[in-house]
N, C-alpha and C positions, 0 to 999 in steps of 0.2 A: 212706521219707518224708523226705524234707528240710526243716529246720525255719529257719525265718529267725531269726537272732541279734537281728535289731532290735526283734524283736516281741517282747521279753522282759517278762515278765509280774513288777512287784515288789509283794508281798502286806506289806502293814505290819499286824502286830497288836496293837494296844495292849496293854500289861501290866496286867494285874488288881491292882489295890490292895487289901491287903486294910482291911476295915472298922473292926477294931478297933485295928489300928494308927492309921489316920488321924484317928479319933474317938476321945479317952479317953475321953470320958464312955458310952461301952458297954459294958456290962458281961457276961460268959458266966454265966449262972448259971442251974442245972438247972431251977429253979423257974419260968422266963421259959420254956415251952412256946412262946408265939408267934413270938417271936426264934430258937428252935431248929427250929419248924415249915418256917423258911426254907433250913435246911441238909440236909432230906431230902425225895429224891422222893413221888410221890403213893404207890408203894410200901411205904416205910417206910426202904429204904436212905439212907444216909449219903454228902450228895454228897460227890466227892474235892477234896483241895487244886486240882488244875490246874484244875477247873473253878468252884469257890465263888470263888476270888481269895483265898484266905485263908493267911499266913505259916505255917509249922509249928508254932510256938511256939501259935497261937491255935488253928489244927486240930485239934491235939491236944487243946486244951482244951474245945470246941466238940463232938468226941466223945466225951471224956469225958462230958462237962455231956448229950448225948442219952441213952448210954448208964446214967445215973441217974436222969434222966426216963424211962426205956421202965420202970426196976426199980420204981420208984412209981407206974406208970400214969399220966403226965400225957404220954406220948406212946406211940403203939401199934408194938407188933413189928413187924407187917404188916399189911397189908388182910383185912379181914374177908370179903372176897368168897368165898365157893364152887365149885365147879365141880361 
């Protein structure tokens, strides 16, 4: 197959910002279930940095802050579902 050089296809994809950089007034705190409801799948897994938009610095704190809401129960392991 021969491919034409002109037809070059350029894909631009904007950079994720993360949220608690841009915003101080957000806080990561275990206690806030709702705010942390948003960094895991319907699952229960823990989304990753590349795809949340979130710096290192905050990711790490983010799962922290889930993984002390799962130990208290105010967020679940996994899905309750059965097979």
């Amino acid at each position: 197959m021969v491919y034409d050089k002109s037809r070059k296809r350029t894909s631009y994809h904007r950079r994720k910002v993360c949220r608690f950089c841009a915003d101080s007034n957000l806080a990561i705190d275990y206690k806030d279930f709702k705010t942390l409801r948003m960094f895991t799948t319907e699952r229960g897994k823990i989304i990753p940095r590349r795809i949340s938009g979130n710096c290192a610095k905050h990711q790490r704190m983010v799962s922290s802050a889930i993984k002390r809401s799962r130990n208290i129960a105010l967020l679940p392991f996994t899905t309750s579902t059965l097979r």
